[in-house]
NUROMAR-601432 format. One record per residue: residue number from 1; residue in three letters; z, x, y of N, C-alpha, C in turn. Coordinates in steps of 0.2 Angstrom, whole numbers, plus 5000, padded with zeros to 4 digits. Layout:
BEGIN
num,residu,nZ,nX,nY,caZ,caX,caY,cZ,cX,cY
NUM,ALA,Z,X,Y,Z,X,Y,Z,X,Y;
...
This chain:
BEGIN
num,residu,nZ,nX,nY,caZ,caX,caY,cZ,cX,cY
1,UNK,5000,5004,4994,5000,5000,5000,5000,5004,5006;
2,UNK,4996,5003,5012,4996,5007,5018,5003,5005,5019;
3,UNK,5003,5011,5024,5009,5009,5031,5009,5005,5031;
4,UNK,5004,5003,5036,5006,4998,5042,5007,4990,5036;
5,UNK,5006,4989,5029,5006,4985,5028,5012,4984,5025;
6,UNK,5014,4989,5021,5023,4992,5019,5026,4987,5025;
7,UNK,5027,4991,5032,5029,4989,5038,5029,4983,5038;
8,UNK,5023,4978,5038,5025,4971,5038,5028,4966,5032;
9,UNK,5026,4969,5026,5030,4968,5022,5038,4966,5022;
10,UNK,5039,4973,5025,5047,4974,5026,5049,4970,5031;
11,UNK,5044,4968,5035,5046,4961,5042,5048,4956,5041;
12,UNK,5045,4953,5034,5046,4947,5032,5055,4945,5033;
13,UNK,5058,4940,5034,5061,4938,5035,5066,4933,5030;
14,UNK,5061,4929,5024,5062,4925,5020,5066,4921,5022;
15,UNK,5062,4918,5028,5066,4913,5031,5062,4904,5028;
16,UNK,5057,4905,5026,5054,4899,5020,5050,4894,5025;
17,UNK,5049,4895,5031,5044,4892,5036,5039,4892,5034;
18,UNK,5035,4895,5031,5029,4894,5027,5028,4891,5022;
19,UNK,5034,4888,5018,5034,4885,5014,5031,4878,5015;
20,UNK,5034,4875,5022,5031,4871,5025,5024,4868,5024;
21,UNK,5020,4873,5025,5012,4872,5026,5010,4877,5021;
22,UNK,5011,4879,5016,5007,4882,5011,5003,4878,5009;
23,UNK,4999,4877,5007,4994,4870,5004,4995,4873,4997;
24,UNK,4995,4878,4992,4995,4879,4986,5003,4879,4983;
25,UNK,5008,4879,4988,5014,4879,4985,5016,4872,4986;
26,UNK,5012,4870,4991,5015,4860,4992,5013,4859,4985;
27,UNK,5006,4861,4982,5003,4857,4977,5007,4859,4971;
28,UNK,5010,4865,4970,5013,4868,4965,5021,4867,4964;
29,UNK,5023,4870,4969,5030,4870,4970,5034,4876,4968;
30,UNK,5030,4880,4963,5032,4886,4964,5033,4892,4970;
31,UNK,5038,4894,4970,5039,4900,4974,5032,4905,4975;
32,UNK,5033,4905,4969,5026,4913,4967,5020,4910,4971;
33,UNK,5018,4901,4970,5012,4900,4973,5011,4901,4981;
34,UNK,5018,4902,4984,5020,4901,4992,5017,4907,4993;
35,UNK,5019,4906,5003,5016,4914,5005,5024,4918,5003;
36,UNK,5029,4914,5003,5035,4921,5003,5035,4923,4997;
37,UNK,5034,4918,4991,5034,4922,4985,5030,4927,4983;
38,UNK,5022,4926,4987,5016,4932,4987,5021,4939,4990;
39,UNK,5023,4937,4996,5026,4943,4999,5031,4948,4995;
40,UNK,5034,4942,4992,5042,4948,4989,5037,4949,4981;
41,UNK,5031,4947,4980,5027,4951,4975,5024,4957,4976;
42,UNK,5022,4957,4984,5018,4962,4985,5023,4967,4985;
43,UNK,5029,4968,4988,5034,4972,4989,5036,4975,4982;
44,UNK,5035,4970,4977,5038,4973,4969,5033,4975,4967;
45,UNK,5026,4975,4969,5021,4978,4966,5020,4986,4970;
46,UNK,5023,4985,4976,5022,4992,4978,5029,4996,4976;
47,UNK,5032,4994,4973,5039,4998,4969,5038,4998,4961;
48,UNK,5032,4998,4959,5029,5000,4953,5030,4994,4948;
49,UNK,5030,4988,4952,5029,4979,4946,5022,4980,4941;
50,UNK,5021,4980,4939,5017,4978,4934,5013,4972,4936;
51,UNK,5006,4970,4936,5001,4965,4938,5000,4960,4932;
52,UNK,5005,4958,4929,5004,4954,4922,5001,4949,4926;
53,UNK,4995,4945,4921,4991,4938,4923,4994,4935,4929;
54,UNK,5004,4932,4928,5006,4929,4934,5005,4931,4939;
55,UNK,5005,4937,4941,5007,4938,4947,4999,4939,4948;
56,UNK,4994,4940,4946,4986,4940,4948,4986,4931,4952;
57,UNK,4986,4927,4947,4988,4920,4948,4990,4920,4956;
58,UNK,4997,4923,4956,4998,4921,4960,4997,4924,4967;
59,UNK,4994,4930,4967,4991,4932,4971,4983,4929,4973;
60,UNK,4981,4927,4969,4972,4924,4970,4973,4915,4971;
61,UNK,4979,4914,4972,4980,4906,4971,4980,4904,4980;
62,UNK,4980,4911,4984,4980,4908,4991,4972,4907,4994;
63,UNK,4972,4903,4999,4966,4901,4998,4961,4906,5007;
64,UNK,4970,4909,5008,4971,4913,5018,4969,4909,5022;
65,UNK,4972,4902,5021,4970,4898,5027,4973,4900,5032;
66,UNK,4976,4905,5032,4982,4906,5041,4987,4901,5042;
67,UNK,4989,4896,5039,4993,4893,5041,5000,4897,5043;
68,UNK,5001,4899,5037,5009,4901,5038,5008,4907,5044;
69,UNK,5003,4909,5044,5003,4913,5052,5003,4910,5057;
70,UNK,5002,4903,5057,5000,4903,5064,5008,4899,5066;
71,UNK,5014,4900,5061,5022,4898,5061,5026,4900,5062;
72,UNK,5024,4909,5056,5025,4915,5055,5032,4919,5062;
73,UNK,5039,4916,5063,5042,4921,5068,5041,4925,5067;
74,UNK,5042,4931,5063,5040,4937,5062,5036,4940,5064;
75,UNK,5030,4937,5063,5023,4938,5068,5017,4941,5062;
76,UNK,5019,4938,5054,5016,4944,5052,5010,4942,5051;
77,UNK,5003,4943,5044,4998,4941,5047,4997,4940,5038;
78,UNK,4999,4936,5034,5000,4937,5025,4992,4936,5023;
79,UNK,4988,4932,5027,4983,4933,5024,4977,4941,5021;
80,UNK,4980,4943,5027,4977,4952,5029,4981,4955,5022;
81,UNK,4987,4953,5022,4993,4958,5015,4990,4955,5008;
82,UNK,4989,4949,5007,4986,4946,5000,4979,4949,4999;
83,UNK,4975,4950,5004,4968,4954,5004,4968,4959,5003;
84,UNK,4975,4962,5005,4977,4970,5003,4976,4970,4998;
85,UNK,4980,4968,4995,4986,4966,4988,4982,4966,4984;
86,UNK,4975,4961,4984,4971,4960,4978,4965,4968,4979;
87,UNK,4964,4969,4984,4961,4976,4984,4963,4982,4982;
88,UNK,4971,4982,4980,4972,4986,4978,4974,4986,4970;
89,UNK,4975,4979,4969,4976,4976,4961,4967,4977,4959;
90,UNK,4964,4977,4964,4956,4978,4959,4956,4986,4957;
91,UNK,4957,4991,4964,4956,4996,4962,4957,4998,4956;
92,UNK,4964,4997,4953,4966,5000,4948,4965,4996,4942;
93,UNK,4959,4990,4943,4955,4987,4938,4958,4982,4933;
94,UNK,4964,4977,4937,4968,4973,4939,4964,4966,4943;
95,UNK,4962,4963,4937,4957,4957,4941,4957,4950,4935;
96,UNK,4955,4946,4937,4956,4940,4935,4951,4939,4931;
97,UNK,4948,4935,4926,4942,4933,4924,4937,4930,4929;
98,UNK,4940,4923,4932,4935,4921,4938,4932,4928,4941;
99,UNK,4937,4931,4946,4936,4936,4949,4932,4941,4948;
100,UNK,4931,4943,4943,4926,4948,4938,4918,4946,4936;
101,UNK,4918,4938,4936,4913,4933,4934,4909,4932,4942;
102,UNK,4913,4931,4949,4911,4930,4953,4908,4935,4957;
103,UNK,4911,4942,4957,4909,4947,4958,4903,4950,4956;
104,UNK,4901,4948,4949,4898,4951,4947,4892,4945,4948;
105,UNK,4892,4940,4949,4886,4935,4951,4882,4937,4957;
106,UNK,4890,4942,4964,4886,4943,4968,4883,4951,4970;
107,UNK,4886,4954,4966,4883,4960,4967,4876,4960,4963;
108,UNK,4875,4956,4956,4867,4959,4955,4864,4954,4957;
109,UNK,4864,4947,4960,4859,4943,4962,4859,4943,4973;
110,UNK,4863,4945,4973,4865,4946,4980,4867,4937,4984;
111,UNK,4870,4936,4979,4871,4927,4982,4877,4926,4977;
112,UNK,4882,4921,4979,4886,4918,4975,4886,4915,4970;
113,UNK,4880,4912,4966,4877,4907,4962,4875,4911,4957;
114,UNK,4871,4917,4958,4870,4923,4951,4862,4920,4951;
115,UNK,4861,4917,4957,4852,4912,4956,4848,4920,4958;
116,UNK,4841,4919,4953,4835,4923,4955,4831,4920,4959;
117,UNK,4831,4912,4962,4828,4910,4965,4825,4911,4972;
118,UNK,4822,4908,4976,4818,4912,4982,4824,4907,4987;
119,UNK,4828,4913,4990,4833,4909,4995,4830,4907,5001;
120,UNK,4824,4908,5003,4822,4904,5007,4816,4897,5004;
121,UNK,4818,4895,4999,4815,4889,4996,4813,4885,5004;
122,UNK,4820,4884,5007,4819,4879,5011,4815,4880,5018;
123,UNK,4812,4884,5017,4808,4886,5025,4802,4887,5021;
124,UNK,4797,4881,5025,4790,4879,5022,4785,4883,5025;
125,UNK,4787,4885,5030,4783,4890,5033,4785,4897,5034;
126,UNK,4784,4900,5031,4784,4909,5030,4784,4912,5037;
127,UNK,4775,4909,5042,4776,4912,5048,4780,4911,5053;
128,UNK,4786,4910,5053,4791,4906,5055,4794,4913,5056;
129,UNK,4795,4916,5053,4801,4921,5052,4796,4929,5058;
130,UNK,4799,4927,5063,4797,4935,5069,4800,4941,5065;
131,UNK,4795,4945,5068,4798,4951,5068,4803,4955,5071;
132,UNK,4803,4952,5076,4806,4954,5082,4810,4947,5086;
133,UNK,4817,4946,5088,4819,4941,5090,4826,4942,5093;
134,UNK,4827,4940,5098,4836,4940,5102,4841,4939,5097;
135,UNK,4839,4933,5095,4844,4928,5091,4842,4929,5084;
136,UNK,4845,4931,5078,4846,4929,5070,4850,4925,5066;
137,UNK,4847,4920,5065,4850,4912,5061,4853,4916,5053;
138,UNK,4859,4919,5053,4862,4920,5046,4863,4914,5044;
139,UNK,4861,4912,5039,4860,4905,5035,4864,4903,5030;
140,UNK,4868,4910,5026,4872,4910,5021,4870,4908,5013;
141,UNK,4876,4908,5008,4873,4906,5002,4874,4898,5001;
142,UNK,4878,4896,5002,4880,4889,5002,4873,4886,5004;
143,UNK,4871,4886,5012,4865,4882,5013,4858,4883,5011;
144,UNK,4859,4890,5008,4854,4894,5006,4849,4891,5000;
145,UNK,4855,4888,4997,4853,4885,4989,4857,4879,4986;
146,UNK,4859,4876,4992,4864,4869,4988,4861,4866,4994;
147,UNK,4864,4867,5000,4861,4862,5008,4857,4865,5012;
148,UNK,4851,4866,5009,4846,4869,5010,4843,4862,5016;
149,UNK,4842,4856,5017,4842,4852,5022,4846,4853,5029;
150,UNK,4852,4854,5028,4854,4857,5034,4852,4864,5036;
151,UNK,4852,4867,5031,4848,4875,5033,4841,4872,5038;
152,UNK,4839,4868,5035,4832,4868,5038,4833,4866,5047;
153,UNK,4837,4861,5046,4841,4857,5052,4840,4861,5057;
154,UNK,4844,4865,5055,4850,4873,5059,4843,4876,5061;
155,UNK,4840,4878,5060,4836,4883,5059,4829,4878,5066;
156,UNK,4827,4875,5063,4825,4868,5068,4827,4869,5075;
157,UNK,4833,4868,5076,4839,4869,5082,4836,4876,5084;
158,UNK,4838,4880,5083,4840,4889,5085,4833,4888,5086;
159,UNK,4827,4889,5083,4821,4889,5084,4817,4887,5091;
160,UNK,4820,4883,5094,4819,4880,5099,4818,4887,5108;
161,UNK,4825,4891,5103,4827,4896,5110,4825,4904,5105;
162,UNK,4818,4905,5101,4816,4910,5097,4819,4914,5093;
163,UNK,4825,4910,5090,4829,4913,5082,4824,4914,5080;
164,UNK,4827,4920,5075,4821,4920,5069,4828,4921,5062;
165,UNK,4825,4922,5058,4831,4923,5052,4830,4931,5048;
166,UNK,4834,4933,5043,4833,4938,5038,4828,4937,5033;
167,UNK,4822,4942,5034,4819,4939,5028,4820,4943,5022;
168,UNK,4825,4945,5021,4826,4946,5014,4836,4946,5014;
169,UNK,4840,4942,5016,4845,4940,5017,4851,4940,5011;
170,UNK,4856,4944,5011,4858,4943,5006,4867,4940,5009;
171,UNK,4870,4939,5003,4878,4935,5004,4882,4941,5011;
172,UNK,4884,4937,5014,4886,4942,5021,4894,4947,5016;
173,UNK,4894,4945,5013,4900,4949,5006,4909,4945,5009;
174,UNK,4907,4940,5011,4915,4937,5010,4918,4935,5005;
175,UNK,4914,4931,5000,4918,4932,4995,4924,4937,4989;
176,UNK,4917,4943,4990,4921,4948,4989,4926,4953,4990;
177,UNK,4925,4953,5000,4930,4953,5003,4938,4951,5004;
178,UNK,4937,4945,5003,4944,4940,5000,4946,4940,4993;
179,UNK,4943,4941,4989,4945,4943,4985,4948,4950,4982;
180,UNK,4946,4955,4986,4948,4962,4985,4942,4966,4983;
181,UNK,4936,4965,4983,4931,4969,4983,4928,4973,4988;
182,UNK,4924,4979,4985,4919,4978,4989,4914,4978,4992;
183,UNK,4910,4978,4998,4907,4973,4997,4901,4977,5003;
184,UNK,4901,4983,5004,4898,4988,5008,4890,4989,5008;
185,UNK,4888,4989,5002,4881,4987,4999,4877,4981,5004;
186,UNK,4881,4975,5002,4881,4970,5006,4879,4973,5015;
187,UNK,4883,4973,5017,4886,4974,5023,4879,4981,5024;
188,UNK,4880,4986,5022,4873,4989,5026,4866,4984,5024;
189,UNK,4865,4982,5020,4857,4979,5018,4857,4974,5024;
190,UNK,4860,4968,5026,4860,4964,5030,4860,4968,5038;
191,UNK,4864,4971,5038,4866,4972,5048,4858,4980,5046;
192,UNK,4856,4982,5042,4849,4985,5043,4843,4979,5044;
193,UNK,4843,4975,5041,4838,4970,5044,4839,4967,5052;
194,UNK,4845,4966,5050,4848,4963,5058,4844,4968,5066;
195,UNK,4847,4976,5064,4844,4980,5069,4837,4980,5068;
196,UNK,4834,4978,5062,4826,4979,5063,4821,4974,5067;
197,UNK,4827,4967,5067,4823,4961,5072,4825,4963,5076;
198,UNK,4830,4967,5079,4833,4968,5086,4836,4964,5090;
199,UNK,4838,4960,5085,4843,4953,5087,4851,4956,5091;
200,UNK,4851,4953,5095,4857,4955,5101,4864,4950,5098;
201,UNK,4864,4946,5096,4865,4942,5093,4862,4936,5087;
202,UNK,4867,4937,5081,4869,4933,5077,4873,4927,5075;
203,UNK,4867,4921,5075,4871,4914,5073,4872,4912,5065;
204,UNK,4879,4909,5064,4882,4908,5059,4883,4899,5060;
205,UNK,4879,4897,5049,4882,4889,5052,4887,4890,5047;
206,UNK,4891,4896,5044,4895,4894,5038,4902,4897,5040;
207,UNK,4907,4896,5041,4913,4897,5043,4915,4903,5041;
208,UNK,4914,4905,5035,4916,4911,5030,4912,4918,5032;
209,UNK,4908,4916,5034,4899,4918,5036,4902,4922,5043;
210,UNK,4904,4920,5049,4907,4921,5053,4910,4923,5054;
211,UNK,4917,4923,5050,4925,4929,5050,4921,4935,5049;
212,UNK,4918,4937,5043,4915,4941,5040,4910,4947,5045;
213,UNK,4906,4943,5047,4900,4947,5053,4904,4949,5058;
214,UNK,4909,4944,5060,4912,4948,5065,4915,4953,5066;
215,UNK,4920,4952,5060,4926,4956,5060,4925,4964,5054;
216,UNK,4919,4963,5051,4918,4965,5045,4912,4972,5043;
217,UNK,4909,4968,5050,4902,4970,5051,4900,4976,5057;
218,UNK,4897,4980,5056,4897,4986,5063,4897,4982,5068;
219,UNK,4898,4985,5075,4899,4982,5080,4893,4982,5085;
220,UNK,4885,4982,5083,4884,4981,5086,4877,4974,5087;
221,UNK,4881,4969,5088,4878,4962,5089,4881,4959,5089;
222,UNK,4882,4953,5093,4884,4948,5095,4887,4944,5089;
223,UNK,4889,4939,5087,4890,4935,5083,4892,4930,5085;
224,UNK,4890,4922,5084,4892,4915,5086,4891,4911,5081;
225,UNK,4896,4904,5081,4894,4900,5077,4889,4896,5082;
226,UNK,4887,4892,5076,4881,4886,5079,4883,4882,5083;
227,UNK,4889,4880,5082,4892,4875,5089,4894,4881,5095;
228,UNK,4896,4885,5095,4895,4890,5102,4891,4891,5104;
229,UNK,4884,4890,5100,4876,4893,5102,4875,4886,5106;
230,UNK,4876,4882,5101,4869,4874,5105,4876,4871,5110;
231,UNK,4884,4874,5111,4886,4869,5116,4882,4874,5121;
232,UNK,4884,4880,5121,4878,4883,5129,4872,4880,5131;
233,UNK,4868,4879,5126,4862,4874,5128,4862,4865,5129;
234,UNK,4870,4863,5128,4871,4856,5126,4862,4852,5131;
235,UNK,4864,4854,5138,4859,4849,5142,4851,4852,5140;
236,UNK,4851,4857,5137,4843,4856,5134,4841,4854,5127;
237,UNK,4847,4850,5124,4846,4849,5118,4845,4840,5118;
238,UNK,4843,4837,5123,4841,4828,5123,4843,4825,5116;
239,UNK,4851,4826,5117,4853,4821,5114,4855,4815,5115;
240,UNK,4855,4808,5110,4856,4803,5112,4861,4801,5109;
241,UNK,4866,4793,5113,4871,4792,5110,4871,4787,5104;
242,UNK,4876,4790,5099,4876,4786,5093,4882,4781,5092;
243,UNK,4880,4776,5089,4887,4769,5090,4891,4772,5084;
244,UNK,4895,4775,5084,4899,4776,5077,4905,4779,5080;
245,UNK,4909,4779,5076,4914,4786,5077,4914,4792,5069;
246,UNK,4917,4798,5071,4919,4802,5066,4922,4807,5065;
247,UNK,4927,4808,5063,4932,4815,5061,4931,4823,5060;
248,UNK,4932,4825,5064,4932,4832,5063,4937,4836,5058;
249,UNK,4933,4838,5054,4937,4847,5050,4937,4852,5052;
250,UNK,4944,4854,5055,4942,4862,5057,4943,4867,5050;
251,UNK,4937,4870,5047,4937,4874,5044,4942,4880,5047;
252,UNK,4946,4882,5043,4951,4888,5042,4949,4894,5046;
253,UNK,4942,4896,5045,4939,4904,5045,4936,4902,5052;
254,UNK,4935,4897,5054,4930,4895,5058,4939,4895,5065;
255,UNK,4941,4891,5064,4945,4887,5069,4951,4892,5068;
256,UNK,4958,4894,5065,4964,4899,5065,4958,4905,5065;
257,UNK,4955,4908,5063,4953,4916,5061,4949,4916,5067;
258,UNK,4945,4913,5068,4941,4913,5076,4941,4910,5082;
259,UNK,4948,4903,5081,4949,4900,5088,4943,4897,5090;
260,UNK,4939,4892,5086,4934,4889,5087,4936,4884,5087;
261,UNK,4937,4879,5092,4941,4872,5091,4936,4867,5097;
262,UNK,4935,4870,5102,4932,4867,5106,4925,4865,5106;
263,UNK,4922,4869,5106,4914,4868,5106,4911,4864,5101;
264,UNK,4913,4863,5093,4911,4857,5091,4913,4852,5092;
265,UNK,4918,4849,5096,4922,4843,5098,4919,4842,5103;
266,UNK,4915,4846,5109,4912,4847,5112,4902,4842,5112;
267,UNK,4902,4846,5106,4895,4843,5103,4898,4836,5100;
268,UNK,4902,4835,5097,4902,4828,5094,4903,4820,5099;
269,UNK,4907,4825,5105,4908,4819,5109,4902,4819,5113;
270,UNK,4899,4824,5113,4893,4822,5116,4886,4815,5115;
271,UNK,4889,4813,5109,4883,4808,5104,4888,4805,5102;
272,UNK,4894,4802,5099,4897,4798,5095,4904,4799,5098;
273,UNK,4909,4795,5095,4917,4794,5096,4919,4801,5091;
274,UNK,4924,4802,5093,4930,4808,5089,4935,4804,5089;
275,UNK,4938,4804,5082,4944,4802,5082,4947,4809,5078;
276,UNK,4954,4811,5080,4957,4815,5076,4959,4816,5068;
277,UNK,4962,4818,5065,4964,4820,5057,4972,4821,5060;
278,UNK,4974,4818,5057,4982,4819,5057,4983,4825,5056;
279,UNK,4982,4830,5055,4982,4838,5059,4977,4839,5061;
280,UNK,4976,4844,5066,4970,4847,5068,4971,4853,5072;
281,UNK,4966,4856,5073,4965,4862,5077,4968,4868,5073;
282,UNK,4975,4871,5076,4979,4876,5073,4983,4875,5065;
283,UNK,4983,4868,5068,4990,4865,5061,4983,4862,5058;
284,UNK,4979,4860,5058,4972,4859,5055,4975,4859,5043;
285,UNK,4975,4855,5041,4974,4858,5034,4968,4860,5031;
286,UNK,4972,4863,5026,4964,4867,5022,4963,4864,5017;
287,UNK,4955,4866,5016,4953,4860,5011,4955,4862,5004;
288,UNK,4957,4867,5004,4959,4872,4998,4952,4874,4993;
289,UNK,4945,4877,5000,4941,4880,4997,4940,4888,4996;
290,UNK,4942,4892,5001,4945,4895,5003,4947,4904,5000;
291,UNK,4945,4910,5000,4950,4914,4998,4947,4916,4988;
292,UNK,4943,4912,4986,4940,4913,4979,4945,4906,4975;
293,UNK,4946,4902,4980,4951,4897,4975,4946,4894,4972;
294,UNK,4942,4889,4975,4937,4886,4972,4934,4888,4968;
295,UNK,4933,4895,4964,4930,4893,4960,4933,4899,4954;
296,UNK,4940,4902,4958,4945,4903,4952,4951,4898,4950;
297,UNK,4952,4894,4954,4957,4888,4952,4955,4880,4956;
298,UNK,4949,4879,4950,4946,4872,4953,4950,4866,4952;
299,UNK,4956,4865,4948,4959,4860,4952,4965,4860,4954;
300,UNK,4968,4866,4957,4970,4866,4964,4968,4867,4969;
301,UNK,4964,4868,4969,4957,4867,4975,4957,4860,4976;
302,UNK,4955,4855,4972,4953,4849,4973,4960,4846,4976;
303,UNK,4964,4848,4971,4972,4845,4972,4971,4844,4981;
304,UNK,4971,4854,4985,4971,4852,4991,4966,4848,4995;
305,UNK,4961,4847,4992,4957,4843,4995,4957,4838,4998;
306,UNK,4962,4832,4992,4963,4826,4990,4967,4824,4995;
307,UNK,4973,4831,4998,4978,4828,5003,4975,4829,5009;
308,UNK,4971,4834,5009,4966,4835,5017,4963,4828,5016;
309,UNK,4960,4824,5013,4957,4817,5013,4960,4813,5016;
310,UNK,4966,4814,5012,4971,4807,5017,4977,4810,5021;
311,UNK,4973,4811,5025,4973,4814,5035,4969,4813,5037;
312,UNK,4962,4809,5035,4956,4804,5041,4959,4801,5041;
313,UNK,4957,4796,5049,4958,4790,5050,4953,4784,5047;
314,UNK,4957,4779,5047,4953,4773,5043,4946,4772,5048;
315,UNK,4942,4769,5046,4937,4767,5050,4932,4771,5052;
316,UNK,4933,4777,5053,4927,4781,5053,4921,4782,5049;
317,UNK,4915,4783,5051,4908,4783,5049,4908,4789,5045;
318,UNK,4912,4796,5048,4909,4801,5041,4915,4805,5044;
319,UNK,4913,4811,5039,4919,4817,5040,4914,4822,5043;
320,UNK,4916,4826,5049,4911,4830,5052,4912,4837,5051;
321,UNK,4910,4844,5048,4912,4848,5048,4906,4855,5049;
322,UNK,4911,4861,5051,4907,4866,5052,4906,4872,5045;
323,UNK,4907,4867,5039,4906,4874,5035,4905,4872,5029;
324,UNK,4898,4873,5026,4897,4870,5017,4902,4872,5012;
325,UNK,4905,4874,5013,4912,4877,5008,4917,4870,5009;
326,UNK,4918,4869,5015,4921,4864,5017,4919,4856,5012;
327,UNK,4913,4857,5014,4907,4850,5013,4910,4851,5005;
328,UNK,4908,4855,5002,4908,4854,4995,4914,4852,4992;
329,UNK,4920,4855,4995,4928,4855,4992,4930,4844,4992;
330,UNK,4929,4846,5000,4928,4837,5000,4925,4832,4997;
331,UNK,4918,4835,4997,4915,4829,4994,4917,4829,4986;
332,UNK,4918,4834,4981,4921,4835,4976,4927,4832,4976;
333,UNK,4932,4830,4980,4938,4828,4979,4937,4821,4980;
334,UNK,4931,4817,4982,4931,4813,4981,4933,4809,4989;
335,UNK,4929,4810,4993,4929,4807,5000,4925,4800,5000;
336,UNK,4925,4798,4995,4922,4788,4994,4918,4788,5000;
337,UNK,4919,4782,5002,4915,4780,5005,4915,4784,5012;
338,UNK,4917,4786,5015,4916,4792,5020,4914,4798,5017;
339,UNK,4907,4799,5022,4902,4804,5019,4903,4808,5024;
340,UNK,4905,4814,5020,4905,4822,5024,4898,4825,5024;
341,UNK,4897,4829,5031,4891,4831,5033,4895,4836,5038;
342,UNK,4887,4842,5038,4890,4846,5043,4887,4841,5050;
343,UNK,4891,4846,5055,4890,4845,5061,4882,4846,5065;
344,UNK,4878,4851,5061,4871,4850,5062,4868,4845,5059;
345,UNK,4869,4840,5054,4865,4834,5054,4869,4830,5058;
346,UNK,4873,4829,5059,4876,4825,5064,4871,4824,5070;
347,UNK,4870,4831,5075,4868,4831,5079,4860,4830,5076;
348,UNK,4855,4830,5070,4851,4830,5069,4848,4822,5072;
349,UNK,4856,4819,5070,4855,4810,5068,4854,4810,5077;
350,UNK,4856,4811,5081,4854,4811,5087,4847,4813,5092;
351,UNK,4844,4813,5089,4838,4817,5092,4833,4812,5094;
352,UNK,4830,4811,5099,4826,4805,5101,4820,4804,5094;
């Protein structure tokens, strides 16, 4: 363990405020699934604990929503420590099955899915894609090859003010990232195509997509999400008003890790009613897609999902969100008759 993580470690307090809002320990009730019991694991792993399965479990069962940070007296930052934690549990080749299964889907196919397919299926037109462009539409794997409609959407939008996309585009490495891999392979092939369009800036419609370019990525371009790019242009995008209302999700990576709370709210009230989610914004819940949960503990994932459902309000038209990880979690936990959609078809449904 580094220092400085040692250090924070030792900050903790075990004062159980996090237990509060854990979403995998509300669903569990173990300690070990909380962020306190993560912490007093990482401290026995760095005093020579042994990684037997439970304590992998329990390490890979957070999903880093930030919640317990953003409650955190202490000030610590548990999401950055379990990211450690797992990184250091991979080095010495201490990993989970999922974990092992999903890494290896993205290193040899360069997508989360393990697919050979053509990830630009959804762009019918080739000469579409500049050579040269200000703007880069990171598109991710999620819309790449599941919501390839919104991708189109998205892509529709940016094109307007001469985006152009990667044309050979691979996963921006967040999953592996959060997981404890990594993921540098990734990271030079993509930010070298990026320098070769010359892009000043890169837009993200995927929440995960976003943490990662930013904070993960050389420092030399811009990064925004989609709703930061079109609320700048909101009065050149002729939108009209729609009779409905609908609820926002603030995605975890998008809204705590980025502070992206406004600008979507922004675009949605521009065309339709907003109604709130019994949390929202900072205290926002997670969908529990999050972290490698989804698709190493899929029904604790769903578990969280189900309680993030019942936090809409009654009556709304749909559930609006900024990030397919999001879309999928919910929709799979079973959001009935309210249809979750990203926030770019939302605004597609508005266009004269």
């Amino acid at each position: 363990m580094l220092d400085e993580d040692r250090k924070s470690v030792d900050q903790c307090v075990r004062c159980g405020a996090c237990r509060s809002v854990c979403p995998a320990f509300q669903e569990s009730g173990w300690e070990s699934t909380g962020t306190r019991g993560r912490i007093m694991i990482l401290k026995g792993l760095d005093s020579c604990l042994s990684p037997d399965p439970q304590i992998l479990d329990s390490l890979n069962s957070c999903t880093t929503c930030a919640l317990c940070t953003e409650i955190c007296p202490a000030g610590i930052n548990p999401p950055h420590l379990i990211e450690s934690g797992r990184r250091q549990m991979v080095l010495k080749g201490a990993m989970t099955g999922k974990q092992k299964s999903l890494a290896g889907n993205i290193l040899s196919s360069g997508n989360t899915f393990g697919l050979s397919d053509d990830r630009l299926s959804w762009l019918t037109d080739k000469r579409l894609i500049l050579k040269k462009a200000e703007y880069a539409y990171f598109v991710g794997c999620m819309n790449s090859y599941r919501y390839t409609e919104t991708a189109a959407r998205t892509f529709s939008f940016l094109q307007r003010f001469g985006a152009t996309i990667l044309p050979a585009e691979k996963c921006c490495g967040s999953p592996l990232m959060r997981m404890g891999f990594d993921a540098q392979k990734l990271v030079q092939e993509n930010s070298r195509q990026i320098k070769e369009i010359g892009a000043s800036t890169v837009i993200t419609g995927c929440a995960g997509c976003h943490t990662t370019l930013k904070n993960s990525y050389p420092e030399d371009f811009e990064v925004k999400s989609v709703s930061e790019f079109l609320v700048e242009h909101l009065s050149e995008l002729d939108l009209r008003k729609l009779d409905f209302s609908v609820s926002y999700h603030d995605p975890c990576h998008l809204g705590r890790h980025s502070r992206i709370y406004d600008q979507p709210r922004k675009l949605i009230e521009a065309v339709c009613n907003l109604e709130e989610m019994k949390t929202s914004r900072e205290s926002a819940r997670c969908c529990g897609g999050g972290g490698g949960v989804r698709y190493g503990y899929k029904d604790l994932s769903l578990r969280m999902a189900k309680r993030r459902l019942s936090e809409v309000p009654e009556g709304v038209d749909y559930i609006v969100t900024s990030c397919p990880l999001c879309i999928r979690n919910l929709r799979d936990a079973g959001a009935g008759e309210v249809k979750v959609i990203d926030l770019v078809d939302l605004l597609a449904m508005a266009l004269p």
